[in-house]
Backbone as ProteinMPNN parsed JSONL, in Angstrom:
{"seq_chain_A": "XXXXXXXXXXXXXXXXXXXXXXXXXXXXXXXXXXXXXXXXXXXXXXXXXXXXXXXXXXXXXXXXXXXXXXXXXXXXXXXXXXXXXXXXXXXXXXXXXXXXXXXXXXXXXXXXXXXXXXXXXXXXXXXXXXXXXXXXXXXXXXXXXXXXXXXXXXXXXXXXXXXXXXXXXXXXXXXXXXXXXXXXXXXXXXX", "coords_chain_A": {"N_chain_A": [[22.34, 17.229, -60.407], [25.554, 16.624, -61.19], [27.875, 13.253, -61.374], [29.882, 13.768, -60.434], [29.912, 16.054, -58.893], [27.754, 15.15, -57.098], [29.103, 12.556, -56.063], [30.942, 13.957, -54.071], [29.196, 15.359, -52.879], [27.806, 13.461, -51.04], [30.13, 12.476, -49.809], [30.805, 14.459, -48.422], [28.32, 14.33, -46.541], [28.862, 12.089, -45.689], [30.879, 12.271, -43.612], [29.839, 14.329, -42.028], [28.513, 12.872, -40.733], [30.06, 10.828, -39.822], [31.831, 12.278, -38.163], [29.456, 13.196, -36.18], [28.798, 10.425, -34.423], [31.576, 10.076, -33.829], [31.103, 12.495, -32.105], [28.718, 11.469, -30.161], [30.319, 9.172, -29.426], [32.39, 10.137, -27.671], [32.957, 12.93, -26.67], [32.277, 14.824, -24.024], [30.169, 16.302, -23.559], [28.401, 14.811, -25.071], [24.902, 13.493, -25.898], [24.559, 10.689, -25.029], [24.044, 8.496, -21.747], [27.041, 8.124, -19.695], [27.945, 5.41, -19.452], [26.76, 4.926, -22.037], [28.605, 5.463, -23.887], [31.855, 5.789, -25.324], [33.113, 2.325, -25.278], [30.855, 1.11, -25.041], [29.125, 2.216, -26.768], [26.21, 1.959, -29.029], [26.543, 2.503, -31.705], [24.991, 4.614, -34.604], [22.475, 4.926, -36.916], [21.75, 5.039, -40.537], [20.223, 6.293, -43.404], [21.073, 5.262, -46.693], [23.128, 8.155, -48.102], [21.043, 10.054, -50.38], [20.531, 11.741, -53.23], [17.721, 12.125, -54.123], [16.435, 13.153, -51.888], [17.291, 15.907, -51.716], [16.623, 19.008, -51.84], [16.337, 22.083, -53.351], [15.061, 25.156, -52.575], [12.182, 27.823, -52.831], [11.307, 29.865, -49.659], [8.286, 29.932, -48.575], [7.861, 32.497, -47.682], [4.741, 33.503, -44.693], [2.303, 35.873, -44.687], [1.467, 36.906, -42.61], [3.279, 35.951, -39.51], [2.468, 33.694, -37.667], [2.702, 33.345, -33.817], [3.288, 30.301, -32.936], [2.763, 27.477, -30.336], [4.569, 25.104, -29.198], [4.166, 21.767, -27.747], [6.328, 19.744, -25.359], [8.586, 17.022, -25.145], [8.535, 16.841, -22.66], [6.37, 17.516, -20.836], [6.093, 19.982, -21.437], [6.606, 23.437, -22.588], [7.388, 25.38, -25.872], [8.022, 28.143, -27.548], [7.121, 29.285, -31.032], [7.846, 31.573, -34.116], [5.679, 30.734, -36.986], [7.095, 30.775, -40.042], [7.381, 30.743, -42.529], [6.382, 27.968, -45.794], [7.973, 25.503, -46.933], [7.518, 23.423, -50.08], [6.951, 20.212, -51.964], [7.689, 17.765, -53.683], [7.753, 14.588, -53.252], [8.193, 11.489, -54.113], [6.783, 11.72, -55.991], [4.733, 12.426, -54.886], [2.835, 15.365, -53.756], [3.921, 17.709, -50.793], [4.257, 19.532, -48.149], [6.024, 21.586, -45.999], [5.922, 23.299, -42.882], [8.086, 26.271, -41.65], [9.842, 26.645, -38.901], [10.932, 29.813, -36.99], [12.899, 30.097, -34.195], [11.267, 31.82, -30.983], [12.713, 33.588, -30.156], [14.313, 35.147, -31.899], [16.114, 34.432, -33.771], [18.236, 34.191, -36.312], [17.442, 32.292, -38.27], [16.079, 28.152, -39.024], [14.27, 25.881, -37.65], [13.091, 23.104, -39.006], [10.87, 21.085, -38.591], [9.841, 17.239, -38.631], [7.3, 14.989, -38.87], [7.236, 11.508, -40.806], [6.121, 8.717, -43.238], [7.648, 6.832, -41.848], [8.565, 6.942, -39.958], [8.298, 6.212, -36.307], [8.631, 3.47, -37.401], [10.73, 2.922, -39.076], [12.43, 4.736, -38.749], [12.576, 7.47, -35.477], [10.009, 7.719, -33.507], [9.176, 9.98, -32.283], [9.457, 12.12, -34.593], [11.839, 13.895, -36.691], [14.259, 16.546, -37.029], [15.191, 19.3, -39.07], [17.811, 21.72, -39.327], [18.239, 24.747, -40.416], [20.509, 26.965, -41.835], [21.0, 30.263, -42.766], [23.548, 31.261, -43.616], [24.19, 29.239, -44.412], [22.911, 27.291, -45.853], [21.524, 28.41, -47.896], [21.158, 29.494, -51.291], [21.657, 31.443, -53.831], [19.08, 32.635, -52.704], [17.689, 30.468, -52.36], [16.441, 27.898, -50.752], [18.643, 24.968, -49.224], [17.293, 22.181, -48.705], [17.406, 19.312, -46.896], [17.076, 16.285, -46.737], [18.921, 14.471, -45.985], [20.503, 15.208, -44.213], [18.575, 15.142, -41.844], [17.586, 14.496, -38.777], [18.011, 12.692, -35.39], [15.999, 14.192, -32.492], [17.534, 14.762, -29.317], [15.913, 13.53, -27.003], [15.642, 10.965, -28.393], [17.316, 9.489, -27.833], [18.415, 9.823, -24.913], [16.245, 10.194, -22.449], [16.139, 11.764, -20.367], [16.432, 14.076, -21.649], [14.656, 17.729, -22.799], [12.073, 17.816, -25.597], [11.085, 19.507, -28.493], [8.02, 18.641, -29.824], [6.522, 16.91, -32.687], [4.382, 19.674, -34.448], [1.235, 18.944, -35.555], [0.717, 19.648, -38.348], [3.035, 19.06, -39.949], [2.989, 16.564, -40.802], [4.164, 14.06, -42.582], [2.584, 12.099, -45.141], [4.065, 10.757, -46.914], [6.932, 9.1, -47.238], [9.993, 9.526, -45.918], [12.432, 8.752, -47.135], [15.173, 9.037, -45.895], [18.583, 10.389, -44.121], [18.513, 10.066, -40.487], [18.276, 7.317, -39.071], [16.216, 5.211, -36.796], [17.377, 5.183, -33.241], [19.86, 2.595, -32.589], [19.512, 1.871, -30.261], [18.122, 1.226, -26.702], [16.22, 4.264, -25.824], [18.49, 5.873, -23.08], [16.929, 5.761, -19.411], [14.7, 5.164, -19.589], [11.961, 3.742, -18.924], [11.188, 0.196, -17.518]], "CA_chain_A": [[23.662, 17.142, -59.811], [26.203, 15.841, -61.533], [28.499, 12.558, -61.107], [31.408, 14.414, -59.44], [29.222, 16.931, -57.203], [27.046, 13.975, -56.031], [30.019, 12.07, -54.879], [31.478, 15.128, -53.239], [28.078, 15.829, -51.637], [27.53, 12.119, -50.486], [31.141, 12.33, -49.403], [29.974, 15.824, -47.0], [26.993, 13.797, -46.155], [29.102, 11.159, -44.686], [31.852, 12.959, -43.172], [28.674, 15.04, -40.973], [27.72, 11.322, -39.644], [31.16, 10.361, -39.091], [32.275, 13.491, -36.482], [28.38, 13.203, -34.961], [29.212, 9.731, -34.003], [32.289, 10.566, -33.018], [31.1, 13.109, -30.769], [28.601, 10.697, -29.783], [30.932, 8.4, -28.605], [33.656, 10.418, -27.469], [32.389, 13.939, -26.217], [31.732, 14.786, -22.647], [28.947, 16.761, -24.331], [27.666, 13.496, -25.836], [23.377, 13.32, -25.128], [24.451, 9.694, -24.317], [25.072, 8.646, -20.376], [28.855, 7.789, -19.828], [27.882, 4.245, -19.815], [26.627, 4.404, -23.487], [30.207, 6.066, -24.482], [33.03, 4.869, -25.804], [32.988, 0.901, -26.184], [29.784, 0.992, -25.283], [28.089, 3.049, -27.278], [25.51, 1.193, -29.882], [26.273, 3.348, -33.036], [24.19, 5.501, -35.178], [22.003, 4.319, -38.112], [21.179, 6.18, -41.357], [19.706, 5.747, -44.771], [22.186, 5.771, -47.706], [22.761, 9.325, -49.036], [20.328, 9.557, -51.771], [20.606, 13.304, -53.702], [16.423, 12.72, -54.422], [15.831, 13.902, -51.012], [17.984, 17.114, -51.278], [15.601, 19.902, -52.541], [16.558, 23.561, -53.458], [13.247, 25.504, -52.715], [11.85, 28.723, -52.214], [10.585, 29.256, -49.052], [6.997, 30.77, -49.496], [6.662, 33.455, -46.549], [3.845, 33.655, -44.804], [2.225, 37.264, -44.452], [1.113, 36.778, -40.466], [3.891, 35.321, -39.071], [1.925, 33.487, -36.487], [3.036, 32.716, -33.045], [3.067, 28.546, -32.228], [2.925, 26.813, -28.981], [4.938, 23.679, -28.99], [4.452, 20.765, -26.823], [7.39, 19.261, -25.473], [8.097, 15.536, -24.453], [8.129, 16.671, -20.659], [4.978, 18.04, -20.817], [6.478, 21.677, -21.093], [6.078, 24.265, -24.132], [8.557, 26.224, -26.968], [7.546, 29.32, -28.918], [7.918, 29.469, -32.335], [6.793, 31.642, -35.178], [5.547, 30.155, -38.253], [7.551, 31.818, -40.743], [7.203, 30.393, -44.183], [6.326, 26.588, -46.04], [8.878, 24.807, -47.98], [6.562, 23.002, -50.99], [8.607, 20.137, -52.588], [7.661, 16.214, -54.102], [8.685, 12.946, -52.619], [7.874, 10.072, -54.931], [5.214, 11.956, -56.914], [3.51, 12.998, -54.02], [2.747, 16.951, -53.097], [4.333, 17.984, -49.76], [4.575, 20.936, -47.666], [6.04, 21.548, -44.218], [6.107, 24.89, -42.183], [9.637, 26.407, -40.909], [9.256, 27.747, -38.044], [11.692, 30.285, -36.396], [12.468, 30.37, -32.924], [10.567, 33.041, -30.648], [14.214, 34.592, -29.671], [14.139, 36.173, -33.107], [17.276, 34.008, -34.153], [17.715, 34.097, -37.863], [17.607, 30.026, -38.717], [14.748, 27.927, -39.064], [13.734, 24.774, -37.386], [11.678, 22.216, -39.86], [10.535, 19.089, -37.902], [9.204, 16.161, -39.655], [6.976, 13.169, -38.994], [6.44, 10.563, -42.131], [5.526, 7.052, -42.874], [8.995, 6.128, -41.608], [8.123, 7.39, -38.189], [7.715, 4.465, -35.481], [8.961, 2.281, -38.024], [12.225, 2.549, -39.154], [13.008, 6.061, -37.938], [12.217, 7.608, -34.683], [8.276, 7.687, -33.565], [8.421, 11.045, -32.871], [9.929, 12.492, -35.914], [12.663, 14.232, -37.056], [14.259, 17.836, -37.001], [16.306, 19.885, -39.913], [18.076, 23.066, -39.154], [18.262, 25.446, -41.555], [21.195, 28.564, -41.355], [20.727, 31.113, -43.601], [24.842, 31.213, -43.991], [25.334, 27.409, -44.361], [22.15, 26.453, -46.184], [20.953, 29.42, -49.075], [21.805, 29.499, -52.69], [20.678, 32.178, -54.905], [17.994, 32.835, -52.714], [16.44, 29.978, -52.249], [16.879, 27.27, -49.945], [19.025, 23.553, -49.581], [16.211, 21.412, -47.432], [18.383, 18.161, -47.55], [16.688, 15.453, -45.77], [19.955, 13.238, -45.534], [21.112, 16.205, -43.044], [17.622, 15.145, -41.022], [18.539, 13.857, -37.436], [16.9, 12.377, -34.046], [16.084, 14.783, -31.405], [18.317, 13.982, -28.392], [15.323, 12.613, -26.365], [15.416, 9.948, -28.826], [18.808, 8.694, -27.158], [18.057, 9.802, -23.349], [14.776, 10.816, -21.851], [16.419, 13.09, -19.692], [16.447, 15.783, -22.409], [12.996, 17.834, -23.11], [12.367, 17.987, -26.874], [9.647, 19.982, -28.958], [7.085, 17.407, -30.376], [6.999, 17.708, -34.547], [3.335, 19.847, -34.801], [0.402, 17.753, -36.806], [0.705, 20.335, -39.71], [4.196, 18.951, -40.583], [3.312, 15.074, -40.306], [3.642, 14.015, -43.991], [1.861, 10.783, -45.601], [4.949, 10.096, -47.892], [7.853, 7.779, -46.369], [11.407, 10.017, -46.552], [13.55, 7.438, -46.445], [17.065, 9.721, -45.797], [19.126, 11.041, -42.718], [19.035, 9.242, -39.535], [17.422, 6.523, -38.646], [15.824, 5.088, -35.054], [18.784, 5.063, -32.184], [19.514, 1.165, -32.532], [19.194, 0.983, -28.344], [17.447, 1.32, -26.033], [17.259, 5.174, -25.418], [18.727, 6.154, -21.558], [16.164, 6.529, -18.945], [13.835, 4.493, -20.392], [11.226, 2.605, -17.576], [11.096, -1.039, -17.659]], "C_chain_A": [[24.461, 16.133, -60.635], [26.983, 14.726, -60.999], [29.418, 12.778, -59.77], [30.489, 15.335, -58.677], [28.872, 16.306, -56.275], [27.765, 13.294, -55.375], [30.901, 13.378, -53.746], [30.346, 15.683, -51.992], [27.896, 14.353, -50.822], [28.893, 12.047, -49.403], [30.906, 13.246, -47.821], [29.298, 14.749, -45.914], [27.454, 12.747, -45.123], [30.201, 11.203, -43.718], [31.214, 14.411, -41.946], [28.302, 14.009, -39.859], [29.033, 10.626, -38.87], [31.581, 10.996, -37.275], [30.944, 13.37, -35.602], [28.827, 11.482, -34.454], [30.414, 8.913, -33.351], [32.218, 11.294, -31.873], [30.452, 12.101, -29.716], [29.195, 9.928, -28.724], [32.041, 8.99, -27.38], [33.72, 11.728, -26.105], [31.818, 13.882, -24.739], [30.338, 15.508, -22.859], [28.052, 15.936, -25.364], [26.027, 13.7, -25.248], [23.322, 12.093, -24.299], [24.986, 9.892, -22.657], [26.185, 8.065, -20.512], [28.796, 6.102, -20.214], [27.761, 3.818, -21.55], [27.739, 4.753, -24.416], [30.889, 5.2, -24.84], [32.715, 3.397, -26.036], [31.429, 0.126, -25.964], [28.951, 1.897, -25.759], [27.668, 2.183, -28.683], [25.846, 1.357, -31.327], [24.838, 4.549, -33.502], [23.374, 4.814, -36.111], [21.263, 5.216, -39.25], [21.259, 5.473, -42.427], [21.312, 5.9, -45.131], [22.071, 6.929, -48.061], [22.106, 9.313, -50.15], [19.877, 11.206, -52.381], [18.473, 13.136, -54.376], [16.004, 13.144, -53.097], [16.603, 15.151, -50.653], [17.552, 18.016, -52.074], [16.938, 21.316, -52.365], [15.377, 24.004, -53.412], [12.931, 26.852, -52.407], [11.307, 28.68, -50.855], [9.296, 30.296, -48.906], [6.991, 31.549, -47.558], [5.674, 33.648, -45.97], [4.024, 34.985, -44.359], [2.145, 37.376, -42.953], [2.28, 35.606, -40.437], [3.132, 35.112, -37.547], [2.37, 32.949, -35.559], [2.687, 31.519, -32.8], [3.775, 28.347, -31.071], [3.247, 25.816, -29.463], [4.691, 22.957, -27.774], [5.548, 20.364, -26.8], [7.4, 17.736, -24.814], [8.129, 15.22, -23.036], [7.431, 17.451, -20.099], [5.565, 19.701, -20.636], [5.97, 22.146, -22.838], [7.068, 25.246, -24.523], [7.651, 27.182, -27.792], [8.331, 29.295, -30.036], [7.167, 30.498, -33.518], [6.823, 30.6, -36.411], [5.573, 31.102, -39.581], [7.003, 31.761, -42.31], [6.717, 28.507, -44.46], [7.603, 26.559, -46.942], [7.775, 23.448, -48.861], [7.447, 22.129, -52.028], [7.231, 18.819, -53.088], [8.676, 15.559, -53.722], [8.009, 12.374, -53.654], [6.758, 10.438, -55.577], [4.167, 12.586, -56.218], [4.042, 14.51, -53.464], [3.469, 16.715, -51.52], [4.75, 19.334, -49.357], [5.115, 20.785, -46.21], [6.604, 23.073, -44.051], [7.889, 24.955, -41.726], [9.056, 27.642, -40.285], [11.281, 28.212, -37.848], [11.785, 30.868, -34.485], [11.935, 31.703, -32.088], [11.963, 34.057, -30.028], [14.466, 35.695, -30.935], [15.475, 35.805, -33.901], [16.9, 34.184, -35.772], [18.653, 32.415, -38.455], [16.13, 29.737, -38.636], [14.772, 26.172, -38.498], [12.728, 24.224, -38.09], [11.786, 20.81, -39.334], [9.535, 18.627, -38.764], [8.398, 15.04, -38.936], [6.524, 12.487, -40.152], [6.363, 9.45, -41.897], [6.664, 6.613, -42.728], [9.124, 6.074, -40.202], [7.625, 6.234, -37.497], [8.141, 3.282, -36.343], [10.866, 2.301, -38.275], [13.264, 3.861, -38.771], [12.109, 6.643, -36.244], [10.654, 7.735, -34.761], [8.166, 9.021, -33.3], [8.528, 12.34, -33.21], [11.656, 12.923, -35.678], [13.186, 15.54, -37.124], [15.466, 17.901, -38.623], [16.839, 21.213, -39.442], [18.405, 23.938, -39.983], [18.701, 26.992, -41.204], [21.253, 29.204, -42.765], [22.703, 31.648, -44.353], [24.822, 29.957, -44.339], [23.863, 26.944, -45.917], [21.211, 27.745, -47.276], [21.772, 29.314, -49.886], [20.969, 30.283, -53.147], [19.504, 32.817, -54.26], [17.109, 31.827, -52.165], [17.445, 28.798, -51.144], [17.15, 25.369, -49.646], [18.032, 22.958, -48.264], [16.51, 19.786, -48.075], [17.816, 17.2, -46.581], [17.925, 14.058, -45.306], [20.62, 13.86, -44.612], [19.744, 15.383, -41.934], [18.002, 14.343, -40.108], [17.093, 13.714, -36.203], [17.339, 13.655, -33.198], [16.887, 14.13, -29.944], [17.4, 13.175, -27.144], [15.246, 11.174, -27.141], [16.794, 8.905, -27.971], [19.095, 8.791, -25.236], [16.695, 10.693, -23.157], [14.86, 11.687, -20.987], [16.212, 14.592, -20.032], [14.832, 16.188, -23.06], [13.315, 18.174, -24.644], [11.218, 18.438, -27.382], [9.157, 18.686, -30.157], [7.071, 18.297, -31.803], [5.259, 18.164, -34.302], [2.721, 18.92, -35.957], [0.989, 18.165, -38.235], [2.204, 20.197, -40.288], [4.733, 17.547, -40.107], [2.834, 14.87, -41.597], [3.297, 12.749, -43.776], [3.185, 10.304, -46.06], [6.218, 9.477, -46.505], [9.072, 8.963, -46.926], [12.339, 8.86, -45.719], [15.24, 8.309, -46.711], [17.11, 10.342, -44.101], [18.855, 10.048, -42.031], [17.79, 8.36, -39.287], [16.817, 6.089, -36.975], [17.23, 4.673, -34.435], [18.4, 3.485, -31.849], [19.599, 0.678, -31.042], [18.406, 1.436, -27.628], [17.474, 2.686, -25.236], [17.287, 5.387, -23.378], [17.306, 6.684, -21.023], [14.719, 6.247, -19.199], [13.021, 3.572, -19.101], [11.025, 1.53, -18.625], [10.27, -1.246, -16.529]], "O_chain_A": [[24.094, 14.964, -60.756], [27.012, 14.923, -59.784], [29.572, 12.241, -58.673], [30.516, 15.064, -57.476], [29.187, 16.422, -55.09], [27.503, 13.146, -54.182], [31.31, 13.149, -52.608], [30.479, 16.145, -50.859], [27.885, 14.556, -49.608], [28.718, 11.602, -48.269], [30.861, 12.871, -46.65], [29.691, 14.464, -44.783], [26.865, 12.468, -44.078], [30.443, 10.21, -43.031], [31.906, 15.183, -41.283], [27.961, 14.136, -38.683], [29.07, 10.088, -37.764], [31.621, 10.599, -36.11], [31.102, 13.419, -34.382], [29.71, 11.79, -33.654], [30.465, 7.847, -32.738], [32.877, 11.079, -30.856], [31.055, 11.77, -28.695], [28.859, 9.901, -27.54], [32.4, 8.343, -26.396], [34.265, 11.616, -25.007], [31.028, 13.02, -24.356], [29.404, 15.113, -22.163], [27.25, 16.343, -26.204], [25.947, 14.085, -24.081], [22.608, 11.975, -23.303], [25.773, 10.727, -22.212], [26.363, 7.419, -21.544], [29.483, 5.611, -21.11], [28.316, 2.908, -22.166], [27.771, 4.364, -25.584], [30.678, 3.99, -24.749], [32.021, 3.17, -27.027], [30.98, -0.915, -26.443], [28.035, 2.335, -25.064], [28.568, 1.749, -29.401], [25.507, 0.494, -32.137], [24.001, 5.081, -32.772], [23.747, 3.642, -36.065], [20.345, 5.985, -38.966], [21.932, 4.464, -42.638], [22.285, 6.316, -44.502], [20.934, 7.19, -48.456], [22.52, 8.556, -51.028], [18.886, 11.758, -51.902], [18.021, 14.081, -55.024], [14.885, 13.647, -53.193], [16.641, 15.514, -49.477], [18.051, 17.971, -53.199], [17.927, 21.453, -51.645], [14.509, 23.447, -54.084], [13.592, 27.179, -51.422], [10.775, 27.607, -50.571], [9.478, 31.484, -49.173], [6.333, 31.188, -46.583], [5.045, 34.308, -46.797], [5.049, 35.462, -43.872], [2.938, 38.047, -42.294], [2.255, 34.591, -41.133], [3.123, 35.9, -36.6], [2.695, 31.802, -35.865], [1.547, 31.478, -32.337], [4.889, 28.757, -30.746], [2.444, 25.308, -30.246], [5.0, 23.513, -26.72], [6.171, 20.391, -27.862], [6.48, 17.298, -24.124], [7.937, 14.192, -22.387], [7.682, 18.05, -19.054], [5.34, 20.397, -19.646], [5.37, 21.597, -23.762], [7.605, 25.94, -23.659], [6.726, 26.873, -28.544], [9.553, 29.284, -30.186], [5.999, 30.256, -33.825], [7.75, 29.85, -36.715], [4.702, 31.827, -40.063], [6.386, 32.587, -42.983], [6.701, 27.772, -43.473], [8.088, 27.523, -47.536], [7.315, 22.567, -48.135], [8.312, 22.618, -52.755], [6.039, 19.007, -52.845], [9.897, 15.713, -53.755], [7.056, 13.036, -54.066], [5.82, 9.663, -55.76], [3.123, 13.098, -56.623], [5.125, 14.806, -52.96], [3.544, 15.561, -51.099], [5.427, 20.11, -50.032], [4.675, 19.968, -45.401], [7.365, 23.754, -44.739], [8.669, 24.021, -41.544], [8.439, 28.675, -40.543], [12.309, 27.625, -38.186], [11.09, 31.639, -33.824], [12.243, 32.759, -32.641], [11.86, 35.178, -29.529], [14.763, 36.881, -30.793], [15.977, 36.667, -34.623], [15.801, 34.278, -36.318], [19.717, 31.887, -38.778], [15.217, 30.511, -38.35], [15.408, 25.355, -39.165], [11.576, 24.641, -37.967], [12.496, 19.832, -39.568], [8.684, 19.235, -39.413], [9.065, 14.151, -38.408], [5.416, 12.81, -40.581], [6.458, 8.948, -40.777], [6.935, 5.789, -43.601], [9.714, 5.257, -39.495], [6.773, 5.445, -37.908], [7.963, 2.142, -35.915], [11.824, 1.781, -37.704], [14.48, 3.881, -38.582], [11.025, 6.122, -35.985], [10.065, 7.838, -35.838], [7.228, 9.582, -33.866], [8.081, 13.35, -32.667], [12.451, 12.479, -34.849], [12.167, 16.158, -37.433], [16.203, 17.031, -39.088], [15.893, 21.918, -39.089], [19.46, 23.486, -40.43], [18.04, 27.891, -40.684], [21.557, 28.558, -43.768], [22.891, 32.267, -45.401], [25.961, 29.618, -44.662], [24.221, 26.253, -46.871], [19.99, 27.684, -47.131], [22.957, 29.09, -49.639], [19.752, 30.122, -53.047], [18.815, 33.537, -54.983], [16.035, 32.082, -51.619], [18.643, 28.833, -50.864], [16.233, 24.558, -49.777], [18.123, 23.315, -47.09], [16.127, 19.239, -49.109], [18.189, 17.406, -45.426], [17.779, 13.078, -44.576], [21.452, 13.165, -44.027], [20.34, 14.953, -40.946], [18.752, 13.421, -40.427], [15.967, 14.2, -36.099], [18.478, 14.117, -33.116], [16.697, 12.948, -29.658], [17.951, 12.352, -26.414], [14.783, 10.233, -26.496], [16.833, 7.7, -27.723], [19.767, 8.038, -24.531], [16.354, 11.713, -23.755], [13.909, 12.415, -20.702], [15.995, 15.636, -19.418], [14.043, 15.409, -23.594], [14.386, 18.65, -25.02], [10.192, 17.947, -26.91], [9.805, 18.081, -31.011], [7.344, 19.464, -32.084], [4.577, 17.196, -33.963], [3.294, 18.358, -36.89], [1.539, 17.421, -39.048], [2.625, 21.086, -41.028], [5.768, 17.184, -39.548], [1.711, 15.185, -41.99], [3.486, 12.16, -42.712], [3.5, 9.252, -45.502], [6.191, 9.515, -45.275], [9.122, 9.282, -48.114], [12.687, 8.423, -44.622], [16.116, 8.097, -47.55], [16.241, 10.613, -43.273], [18.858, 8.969, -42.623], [16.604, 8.69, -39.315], [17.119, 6.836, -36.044], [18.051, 3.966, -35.02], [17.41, 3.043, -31.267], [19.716, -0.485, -30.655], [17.808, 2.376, -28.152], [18.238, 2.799, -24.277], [16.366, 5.115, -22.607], [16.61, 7.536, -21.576], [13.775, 7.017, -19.022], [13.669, 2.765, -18.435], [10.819, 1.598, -19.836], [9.892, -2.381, -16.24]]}, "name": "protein", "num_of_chains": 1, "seq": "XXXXXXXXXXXXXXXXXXXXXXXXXXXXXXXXXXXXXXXXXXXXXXXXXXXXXXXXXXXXXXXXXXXXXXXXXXXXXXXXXXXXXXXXXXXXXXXXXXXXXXXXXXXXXXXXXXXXXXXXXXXXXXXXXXXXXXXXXXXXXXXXXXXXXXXXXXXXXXXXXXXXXXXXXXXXXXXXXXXXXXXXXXXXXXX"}
């Protein structure tokens, strides 16, 4: 990527975080409760855009598209198939993670993440990407941009049920891009 794309994509990148923390704050459709709105609402927190975590990739098909049971974080369960891997390098190190597609037969792909960033400086438990086949293909192959990667909305209230990231797409490597842990305390939370 050149000079001028990269600021144009960094520019995207931060102009996606702006309006979500706008809605955030603003939105009656916010995940936050009314209390965490407007002048009280904590913010957001996210890496710097960094164009080494924005892959172009095939995504490798699998032949059995096998049905998965998700857990969810209120003890419930999501169907998904397991459509294809996306096969990329972080910092030298191999990596693979499944994309699943939901069992409605939508055509998009849900790729959740947990890495060594998980519980530490990003949520504990993980991360989602969404991936539209209009918004997010080139040529064929596919933009898997981890500075797009975002908290599930249980990370910000416990009210909302959220599918847990499966083992088989809990990497070793640290992606340090996209959003970081919700800097409060999320709603709903026992003390």
């Amino acid at each position: 990527m050149d000079a001028e794309t990269a600021d144009d994509w960094a520019a995207q990148v931060e102009a996606q975080r702006e309006a979500k923390i706008e809605r955030f704050r603003e939105s009656a459709r916010s995940p936050l409760p009314v209390s965490m709105r407007g002048d009280g609402f904590p913010g957001l927190a996210y890496y710097d855009p960094d164009p080494a975590y924005r892959f172009v990739l095939p995504l490798h098909e699998h032949d059995e598209k096998e049905t998965v049971t998700v857990e969810t974080t209120a003890e419930g369960e999501q169907t998904y198939s397991r459509w294809g891997e996306f096969r990329f390098e972080v910092d030298g190190e191999a990596a693979t993670l499944q994309a699943y597609r939901p069992a409605d037969g939508a055509d998009r792909f849900w790729v959740p993440f947990r890495d060594a960033t998980s519980g530490d400086e990003t949520y504990g438990a993980g991360r989602y990407l969404d991936l539209d086949p209009d918004r997010d293909r080139v040529d064929g192959e596919w933009v898997v941009d981890f500075n797009l990667a975002y908290n599930p909305t249980c990370a910000y209230n416990h009210a909302y049920e959220c599918p847990l990231v499966p083992t088989e797409n809990w990497l070793d490597v640290a992606v340090e891009a996209g959003e970081k842990d919700f800097p409060a305390e999320p709603a709903g939370a026992d003390h």
